[in-house]
MARZAKE-720595 format. One line per field, with one value per atom (N, C-alpha, C): residue in one letter; atom name; x, y, z. Coordinates in steps of 0.001 Angstrom, whole numbers, plus 500000, padded with zeros to 6 digits. Atoms other than C-alpha are relative to their C-alpha. Example, Ala and Ser with C-alpha at 12.3 -4.5 7.8 and 13.67 -1.06 7.14 Angstrom:
2
residuo <- c(a:a:a:s:s:s)
atomo <- c(N:CA:C:N:CA:C)
east <- c(500890:512300:500900:499180:513670:499230)
north <- c(498810:495500:501200:498810:498940:501090)
up <- c(500000:507800:500000:499940:507140:500730)
END
This chain:
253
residuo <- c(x:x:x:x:x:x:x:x:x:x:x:x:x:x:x:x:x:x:x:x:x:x:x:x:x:x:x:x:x:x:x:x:x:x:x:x:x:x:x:x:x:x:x:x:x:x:x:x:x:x:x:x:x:x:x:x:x:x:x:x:x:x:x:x:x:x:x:x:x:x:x:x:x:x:x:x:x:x:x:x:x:x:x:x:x:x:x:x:x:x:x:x:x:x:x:x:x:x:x:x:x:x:x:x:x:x:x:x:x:x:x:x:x:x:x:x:x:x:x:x:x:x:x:x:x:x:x:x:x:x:x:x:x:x:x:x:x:x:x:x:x:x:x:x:x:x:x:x:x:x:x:x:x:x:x:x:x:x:x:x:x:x:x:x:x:x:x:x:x:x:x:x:x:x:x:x:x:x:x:x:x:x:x:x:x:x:x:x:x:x:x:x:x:x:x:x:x:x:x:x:x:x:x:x:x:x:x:x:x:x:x:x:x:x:x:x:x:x:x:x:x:x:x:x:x:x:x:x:x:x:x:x:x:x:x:x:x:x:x:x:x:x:x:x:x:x:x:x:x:x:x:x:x:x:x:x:x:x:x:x:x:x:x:x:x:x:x:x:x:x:x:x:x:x:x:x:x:x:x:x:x:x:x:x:x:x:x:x:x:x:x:x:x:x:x:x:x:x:x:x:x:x:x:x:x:x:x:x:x:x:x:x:x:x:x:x:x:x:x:x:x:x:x:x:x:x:x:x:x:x:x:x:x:x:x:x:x:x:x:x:x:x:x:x:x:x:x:x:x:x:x:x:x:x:x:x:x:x:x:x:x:x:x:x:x:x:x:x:x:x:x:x:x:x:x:x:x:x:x:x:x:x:x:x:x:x:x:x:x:x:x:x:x:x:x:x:x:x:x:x:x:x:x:x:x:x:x:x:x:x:x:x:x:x:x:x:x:x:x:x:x:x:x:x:x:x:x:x:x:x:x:x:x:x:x:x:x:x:x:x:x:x:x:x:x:x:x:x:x:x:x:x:x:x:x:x:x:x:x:x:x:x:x:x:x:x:x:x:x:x:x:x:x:x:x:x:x:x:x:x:x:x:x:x:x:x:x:x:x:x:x:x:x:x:x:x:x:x:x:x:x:x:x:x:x:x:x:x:x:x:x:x:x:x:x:x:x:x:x:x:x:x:x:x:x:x:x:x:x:x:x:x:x:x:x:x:x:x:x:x:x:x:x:x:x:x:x:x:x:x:x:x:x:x:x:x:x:x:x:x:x:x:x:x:x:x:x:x:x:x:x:x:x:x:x:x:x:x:x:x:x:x:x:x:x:x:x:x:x:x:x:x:x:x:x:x:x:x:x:x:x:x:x:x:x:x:x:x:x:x:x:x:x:x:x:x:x:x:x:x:x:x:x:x:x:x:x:x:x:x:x:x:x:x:x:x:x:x:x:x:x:x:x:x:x:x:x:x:x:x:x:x:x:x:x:x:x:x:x:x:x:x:x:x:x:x:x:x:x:x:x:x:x:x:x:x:x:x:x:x:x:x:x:x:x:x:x:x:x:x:x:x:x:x:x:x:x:x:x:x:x:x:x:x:x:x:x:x:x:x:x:x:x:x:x:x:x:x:x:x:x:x:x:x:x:x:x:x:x:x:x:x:x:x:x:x:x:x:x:x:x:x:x:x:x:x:x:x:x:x:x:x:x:x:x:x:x:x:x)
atomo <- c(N:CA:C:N:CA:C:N:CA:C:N:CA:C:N:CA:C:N:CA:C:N:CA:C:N:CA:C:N:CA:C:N:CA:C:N:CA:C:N:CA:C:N:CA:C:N:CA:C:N:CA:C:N:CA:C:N:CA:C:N:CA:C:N:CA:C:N:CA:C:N:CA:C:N:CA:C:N:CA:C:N:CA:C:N:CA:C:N:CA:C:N:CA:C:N:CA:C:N:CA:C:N:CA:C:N:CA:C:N:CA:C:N:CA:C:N:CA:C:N:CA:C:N:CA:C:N:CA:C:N:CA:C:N:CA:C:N:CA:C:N:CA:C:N:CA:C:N:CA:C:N:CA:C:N:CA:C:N:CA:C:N:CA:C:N:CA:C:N:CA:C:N:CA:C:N:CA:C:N:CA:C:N:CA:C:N:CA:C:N:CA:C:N:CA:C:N:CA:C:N:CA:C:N:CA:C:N:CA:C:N:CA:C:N:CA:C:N:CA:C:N:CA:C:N:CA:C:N:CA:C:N:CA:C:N:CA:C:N:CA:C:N:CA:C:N:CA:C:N:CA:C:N:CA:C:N:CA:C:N:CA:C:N:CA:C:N:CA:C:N:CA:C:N:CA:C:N:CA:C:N:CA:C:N:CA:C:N:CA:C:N:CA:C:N:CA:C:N:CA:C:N:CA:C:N:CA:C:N:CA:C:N:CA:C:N:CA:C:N:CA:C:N:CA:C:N:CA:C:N:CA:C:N:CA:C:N:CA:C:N:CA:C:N:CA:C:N:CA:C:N:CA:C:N:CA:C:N:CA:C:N:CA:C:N:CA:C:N:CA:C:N:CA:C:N:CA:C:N:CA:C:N:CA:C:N:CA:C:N:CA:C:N:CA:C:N:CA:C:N:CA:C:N:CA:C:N:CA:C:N:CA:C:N:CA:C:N:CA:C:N:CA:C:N:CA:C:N:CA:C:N:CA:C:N:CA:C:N:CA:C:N:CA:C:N:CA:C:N:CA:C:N:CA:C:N:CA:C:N:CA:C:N:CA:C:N:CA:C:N:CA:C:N:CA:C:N:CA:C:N:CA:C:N:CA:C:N:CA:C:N:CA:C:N:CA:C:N:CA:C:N:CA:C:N:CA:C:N:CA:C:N:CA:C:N:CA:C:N:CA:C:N:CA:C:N:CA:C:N:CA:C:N:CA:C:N:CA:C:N:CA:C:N:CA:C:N:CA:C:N:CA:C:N:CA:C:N:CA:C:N:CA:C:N:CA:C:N:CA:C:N:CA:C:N:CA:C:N:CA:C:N:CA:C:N:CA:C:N:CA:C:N:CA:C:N:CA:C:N:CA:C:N:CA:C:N:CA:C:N:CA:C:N:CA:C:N:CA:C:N:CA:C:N:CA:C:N:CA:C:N:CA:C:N:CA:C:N:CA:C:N:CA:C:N:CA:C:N:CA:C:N:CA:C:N:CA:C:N:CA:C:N:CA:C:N:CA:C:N:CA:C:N:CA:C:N:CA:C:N:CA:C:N:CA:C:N:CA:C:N:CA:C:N:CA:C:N:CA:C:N:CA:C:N:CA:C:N:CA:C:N:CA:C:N:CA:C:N:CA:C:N:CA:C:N:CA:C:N:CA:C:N:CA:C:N:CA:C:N:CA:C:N:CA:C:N:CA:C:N:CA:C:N:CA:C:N:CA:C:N:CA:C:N:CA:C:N:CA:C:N:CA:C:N:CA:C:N:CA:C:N:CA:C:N:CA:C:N:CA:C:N:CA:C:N:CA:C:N:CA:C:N:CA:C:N:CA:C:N:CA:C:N:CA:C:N:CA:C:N:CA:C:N:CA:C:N:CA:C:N:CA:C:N:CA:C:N:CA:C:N:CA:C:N:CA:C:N:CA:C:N:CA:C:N:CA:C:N:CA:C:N:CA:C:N:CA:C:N:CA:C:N:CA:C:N:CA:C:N:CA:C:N:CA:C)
east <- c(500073:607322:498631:501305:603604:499415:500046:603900:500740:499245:606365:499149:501081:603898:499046:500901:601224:500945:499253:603429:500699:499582:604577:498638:500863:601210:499465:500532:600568:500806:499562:602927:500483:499699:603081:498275:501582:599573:500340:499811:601810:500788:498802:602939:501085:499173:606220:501085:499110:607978:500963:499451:610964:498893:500989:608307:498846:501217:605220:499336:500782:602555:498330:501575:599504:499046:501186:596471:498950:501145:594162:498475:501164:590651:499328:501311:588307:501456:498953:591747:500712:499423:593299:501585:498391:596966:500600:499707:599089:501613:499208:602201:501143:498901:605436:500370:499461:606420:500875:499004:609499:500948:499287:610065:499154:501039:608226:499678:500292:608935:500225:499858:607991:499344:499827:608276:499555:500838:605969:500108:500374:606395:498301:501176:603017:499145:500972:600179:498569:501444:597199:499292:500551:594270:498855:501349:591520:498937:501303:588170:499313:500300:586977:500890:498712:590471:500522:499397:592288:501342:498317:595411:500026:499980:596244:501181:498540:599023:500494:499979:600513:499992:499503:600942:500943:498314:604674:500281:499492:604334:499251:500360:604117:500299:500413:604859:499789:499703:603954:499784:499953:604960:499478:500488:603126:500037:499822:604184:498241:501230:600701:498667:500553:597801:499008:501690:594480:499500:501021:591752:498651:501463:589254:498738:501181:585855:499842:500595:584706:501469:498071:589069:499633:499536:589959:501440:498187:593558:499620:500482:592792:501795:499011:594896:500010:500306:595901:499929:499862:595152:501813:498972:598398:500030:499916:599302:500585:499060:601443:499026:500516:600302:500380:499556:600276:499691:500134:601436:499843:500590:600077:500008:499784:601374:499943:500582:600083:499939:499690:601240:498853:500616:598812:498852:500947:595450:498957:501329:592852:499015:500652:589989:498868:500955:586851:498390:501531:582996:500289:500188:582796:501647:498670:586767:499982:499900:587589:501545:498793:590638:499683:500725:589750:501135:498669:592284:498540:500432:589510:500628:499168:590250:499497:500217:590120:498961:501257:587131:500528:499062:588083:499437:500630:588202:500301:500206:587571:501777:498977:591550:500661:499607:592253:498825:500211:590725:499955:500288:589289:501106:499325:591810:499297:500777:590921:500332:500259:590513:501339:498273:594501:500096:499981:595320:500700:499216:596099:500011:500233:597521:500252:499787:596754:500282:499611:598060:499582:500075:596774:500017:499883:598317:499551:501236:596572:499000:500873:593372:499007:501128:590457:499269:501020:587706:498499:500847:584827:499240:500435:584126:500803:499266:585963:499725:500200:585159:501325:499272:587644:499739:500277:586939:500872:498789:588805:499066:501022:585843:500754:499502:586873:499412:500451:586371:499314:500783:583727:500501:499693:583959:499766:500336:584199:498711:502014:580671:500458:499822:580407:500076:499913:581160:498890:501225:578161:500043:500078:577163:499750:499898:577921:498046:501169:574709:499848:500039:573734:500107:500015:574281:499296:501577:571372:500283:499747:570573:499959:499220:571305:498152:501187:567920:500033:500103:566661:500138:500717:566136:498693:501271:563579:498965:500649:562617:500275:499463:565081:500475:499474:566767:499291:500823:566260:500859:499711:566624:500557:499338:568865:499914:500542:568117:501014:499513:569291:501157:499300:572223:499617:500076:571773:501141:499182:572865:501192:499034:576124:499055:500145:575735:500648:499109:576901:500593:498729:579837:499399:500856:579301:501035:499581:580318:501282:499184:583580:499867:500345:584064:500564:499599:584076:501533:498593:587640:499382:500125:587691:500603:500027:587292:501675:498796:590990:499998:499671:592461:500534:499744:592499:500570:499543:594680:499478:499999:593487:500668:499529:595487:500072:500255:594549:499862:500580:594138:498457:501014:591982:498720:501459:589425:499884:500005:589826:498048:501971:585224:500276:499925:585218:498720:501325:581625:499583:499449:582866:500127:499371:584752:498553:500586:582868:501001:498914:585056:498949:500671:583639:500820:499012:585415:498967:500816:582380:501026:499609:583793:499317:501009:583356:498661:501340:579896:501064:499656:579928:499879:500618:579957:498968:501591:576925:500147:500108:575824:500142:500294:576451:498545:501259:573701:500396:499973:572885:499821:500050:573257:498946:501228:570269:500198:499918:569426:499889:500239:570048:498356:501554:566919:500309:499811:566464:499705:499969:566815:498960:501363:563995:500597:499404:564124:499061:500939:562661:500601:500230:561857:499749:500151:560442:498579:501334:557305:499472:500562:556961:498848:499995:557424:499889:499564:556843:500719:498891:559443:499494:500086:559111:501556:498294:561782:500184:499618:563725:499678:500765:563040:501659:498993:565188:500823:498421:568575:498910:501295:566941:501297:499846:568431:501284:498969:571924:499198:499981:571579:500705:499296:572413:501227:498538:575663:499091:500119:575461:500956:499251:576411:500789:499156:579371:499732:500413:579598:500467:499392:580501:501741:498812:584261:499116:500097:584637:500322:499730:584428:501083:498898:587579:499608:500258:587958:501150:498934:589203:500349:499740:590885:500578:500330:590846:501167:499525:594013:500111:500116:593543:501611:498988:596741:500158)
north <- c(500504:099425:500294:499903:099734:501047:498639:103635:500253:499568:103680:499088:499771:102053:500188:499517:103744:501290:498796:107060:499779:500708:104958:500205:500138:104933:501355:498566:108517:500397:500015:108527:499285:500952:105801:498871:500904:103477:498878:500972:100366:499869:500550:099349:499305:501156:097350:500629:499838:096926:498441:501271:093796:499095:501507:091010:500430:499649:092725:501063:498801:094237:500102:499673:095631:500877:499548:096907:500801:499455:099094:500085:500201:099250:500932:499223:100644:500791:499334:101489:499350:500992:100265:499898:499930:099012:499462:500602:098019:499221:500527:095721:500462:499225:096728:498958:500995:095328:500124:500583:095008:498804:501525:091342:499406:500776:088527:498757:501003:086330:500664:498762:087754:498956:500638:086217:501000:498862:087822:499119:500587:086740:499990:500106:088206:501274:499544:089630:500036:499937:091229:501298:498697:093543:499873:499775:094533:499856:499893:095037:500895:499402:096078:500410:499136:096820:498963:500210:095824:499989:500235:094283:500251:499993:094835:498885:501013:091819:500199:499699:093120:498846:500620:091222:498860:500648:090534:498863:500824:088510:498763:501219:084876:499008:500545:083889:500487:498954:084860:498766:501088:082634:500963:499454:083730:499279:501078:082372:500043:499489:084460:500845:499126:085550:500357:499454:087393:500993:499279:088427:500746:499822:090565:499883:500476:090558:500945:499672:091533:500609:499112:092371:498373:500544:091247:499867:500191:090239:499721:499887:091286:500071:500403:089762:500314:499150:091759:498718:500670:089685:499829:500157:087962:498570:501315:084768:499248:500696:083630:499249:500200:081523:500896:499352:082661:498922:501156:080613:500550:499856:081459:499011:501375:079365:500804:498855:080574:498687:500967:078475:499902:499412:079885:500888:498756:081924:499912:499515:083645:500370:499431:084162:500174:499536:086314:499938:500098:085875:501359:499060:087769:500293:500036:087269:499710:500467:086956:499919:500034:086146:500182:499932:087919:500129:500050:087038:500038:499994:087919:500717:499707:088509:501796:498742:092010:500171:499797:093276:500189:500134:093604:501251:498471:096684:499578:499799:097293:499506:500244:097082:498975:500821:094562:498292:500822:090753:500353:499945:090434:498764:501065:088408:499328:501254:085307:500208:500517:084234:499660:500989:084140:498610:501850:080675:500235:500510:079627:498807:500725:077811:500363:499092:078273:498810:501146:075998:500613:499421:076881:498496:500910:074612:499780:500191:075385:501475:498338:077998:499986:499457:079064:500482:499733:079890:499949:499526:081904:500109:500102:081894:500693:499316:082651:499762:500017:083407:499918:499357:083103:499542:499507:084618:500244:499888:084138:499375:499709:084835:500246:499773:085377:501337:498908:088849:500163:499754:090250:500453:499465:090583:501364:498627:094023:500012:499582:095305:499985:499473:095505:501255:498602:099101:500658:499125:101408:499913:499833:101200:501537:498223:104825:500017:500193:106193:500947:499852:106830:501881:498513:110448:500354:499320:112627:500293:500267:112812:501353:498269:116206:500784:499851:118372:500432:499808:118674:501688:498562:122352:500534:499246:124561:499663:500206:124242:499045:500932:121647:499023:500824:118579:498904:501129:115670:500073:499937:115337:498282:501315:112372:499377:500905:109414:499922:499804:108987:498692:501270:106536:498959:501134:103546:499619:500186:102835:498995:500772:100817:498846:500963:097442:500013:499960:097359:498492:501220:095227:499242:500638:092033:500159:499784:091788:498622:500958:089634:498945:500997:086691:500211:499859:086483:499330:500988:085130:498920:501545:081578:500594:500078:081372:499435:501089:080303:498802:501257:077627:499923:500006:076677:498692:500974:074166:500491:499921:074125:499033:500947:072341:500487:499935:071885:498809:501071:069894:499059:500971:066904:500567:499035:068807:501152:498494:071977:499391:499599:073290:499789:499261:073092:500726:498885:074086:501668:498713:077496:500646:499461:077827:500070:500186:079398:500478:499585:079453:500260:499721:080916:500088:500435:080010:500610:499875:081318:500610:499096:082379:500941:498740:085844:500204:499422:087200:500683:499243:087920:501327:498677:091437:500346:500023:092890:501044:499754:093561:502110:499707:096350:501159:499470:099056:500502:499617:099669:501716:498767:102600:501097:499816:104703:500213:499778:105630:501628:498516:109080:500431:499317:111343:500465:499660:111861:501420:498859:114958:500796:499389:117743:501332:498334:121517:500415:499180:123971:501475:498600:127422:500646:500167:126595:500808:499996:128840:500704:500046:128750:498281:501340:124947:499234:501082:121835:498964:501253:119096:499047:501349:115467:499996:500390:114612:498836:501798:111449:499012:501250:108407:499979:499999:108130:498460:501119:105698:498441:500879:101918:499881:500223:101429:499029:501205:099091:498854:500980:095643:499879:500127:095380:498611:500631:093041:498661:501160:089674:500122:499802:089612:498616:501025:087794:498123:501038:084184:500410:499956:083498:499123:500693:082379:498704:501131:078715:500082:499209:078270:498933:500507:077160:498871:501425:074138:500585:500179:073519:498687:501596:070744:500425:499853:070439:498768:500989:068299:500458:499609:067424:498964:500865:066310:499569)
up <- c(501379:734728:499388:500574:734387:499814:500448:734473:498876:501289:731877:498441:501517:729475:499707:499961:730239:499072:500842:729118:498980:501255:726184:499552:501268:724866:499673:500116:725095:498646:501678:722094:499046:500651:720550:500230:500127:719304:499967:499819:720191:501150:498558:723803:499683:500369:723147:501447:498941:726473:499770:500296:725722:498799:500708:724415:500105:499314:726076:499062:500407:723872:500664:499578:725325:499591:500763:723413:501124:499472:725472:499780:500174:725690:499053:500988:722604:499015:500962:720543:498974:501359:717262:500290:499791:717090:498755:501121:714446:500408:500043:714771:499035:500814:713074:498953:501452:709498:499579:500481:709536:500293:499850:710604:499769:500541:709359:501237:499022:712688:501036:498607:716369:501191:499351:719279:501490:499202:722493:501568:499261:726072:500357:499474:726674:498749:500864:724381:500717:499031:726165:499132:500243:723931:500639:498986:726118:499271:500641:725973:499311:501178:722657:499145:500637:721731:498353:500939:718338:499257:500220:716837:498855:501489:713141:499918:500028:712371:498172:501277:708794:498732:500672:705683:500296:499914:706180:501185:498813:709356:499860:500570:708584:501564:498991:712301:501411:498215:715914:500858:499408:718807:501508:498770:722024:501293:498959:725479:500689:499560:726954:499132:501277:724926:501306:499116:727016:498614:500614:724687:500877:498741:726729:499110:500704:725606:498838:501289:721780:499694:500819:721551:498251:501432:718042:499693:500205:716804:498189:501138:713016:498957:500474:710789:498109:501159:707290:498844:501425:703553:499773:500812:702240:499557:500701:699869:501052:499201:702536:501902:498518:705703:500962:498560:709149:501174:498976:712175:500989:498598:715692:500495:499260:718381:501310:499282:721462:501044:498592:725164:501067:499533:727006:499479:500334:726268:500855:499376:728179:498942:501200:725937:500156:499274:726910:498492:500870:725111:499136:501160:721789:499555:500688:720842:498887:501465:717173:499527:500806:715126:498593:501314:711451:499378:501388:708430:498905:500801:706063:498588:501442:702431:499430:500613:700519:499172:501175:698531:498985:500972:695180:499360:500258:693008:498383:501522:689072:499391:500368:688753:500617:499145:691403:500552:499430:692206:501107:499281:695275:500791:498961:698214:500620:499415:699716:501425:498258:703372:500185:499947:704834:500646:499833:705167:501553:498374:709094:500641:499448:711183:501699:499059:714580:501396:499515:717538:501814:498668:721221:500783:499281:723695:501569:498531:727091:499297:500287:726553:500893:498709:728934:499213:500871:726481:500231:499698:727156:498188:501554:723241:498766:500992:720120:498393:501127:716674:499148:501131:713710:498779:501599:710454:498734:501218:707040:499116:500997:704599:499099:500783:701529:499629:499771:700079:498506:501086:697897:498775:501266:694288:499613:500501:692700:498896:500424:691384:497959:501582:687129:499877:500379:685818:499729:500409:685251:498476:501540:681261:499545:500199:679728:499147:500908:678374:498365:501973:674517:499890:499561:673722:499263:500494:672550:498108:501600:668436:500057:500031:667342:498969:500504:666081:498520:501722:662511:499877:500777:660791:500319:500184:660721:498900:501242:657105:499536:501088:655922:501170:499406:657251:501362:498797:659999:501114:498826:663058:500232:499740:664432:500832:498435:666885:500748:499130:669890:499820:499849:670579:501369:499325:672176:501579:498775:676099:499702:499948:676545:501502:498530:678928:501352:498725:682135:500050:499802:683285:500660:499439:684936:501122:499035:688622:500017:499552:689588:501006:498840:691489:501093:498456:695284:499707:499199:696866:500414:499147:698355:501436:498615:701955:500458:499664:703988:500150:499821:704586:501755:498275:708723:500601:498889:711089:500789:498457:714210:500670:499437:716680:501768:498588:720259:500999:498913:723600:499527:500027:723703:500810:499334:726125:499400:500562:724317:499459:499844:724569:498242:501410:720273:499777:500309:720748:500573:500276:721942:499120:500957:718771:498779:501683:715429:498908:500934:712288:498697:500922:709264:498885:500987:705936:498525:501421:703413:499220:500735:700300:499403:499834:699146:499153:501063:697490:498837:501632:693678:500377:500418:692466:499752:500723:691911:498528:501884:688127:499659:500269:686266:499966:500358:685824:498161:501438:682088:500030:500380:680248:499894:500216:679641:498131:501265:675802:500042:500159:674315:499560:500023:673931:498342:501800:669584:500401:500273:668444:499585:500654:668536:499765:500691:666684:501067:499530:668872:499440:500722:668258:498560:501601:664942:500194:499938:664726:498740:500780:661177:499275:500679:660255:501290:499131:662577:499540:500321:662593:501184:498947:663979:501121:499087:666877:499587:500296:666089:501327:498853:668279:500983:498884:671637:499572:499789:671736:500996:499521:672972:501564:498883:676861:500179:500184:677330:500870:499135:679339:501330:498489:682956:499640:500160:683450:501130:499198:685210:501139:498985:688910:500184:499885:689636:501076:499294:691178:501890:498726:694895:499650:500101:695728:500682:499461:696830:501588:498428:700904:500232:499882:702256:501407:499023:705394:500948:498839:708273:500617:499296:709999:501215:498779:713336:500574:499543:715156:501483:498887:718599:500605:499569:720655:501219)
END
């Protein structure tokens, strides 16, 4: 059995033997999206290795979890909770569980921290981080700059000033940090556990425009002409706020 998913992963970047997925060491994996509830006798990603858990999956029930050390079980942005119920876990120094939120882009809000709830009923914990930051705001737009004044005549006419920079945009607001259950044994180490809930950093500001350059005549070498005066500079943009940081509650049973 344990040769046939070894030669399973040679083509394929997800072990799935019955219930059994196994993540290898220093390699990315992604879970399949097309069920929203998945049910694992055993879940093992090594050391340094990585889970992707999509959107669409709102529950995973795990009889066995083993995190080796600095493995991650990275969990994608969605509105929708995610339940992790997990019977069993091995869990090695420098483990993380990250549902952090999406950075945000000029056309798109930035996603918040996915909301969890996560329920480990026996665990062995060497240390575990989980992260559901909220995600940074998108930056203000660059301010266009002034366009150049056009030059006077030789003999006749003026020369035209420059236009004036545009402002730059201001930066958006961070996401709010998730929302976290924890639910565990009465001895469960909590000073093991770090959860990080900040919500995300503002955007940063805007850069202003510059000003156009006024208009000069050259190749005048009868007559001199004045150049017009340069365009005056736009205003940088105000950087966005931070999101709000989200909580956790902690039930022990």
């Amino acid at each position: 059995m344990r040769n046939w998913l070894v030669l399973a992963a040679l083509f394929s970047p997800l072990v799935m033997a019955g219930t059994v997925i196994e993540v290898e060491s220093n390699s990315f994996m992604r879970l399949p999206s097309n069920t929203s509830v998945l049910q694992l006798d055993r879940l093992e990603i090594a050391d340094y290795g990585t889970l992707l858990i999509p959107a669409g999956l709102t529950e995973l029930r795990v009889a066995q979890l083993r995190l080796g050390r600095d493995a991650r079980l990275a969990i994608a942005p969605s509105e929708q909770e995610l339940r992790l119920e997990v019977a069993a876990a091995e869990i090695a120094s420098g483990a993380q569980i990250s549902a952090r939120g999406a950075q945000g882009r000029s056309e798109k809000p930035a996603l918040p921290g996915r909301n969890l709830s996560l329920r480990l009923q026996a665990a062995n914990v060497e240390g575990l981080l989980v992260d559901a930051r909220g995600g940074e705001g998108a930056p203000g737009y660059a301010g266009l700059a002034g366009a150049n004044g056009k030059p006077g005549g030789c003999t006749w006419g003026e020369a035209s000033r420059g236009h004036d920079g545009l402002d730059g945009g201001d930066g958006q607001q961070g996401a709010a940090g998730g929302q976290v259950r924890l639910e565990v044994p009465q001895n469960f180490p909590l000073e093991l556990l770090q959860v990080r809930l900040d919500g995300g950093s503002g955007g940063s500001s805007g850069t202003p425009g510059a000003g156009g350059q006024g208009g000069v005549s050259k190749g005048c070498w009868l007559y001199s002409t004045a150049g017009a005066n340069d365009g005056k500079p736009g205003q940088a943009g105000r950087a966005g706020q931070a999101g709000p940081t989200g909580a956790l509650n902690v039930v022990r049973f």
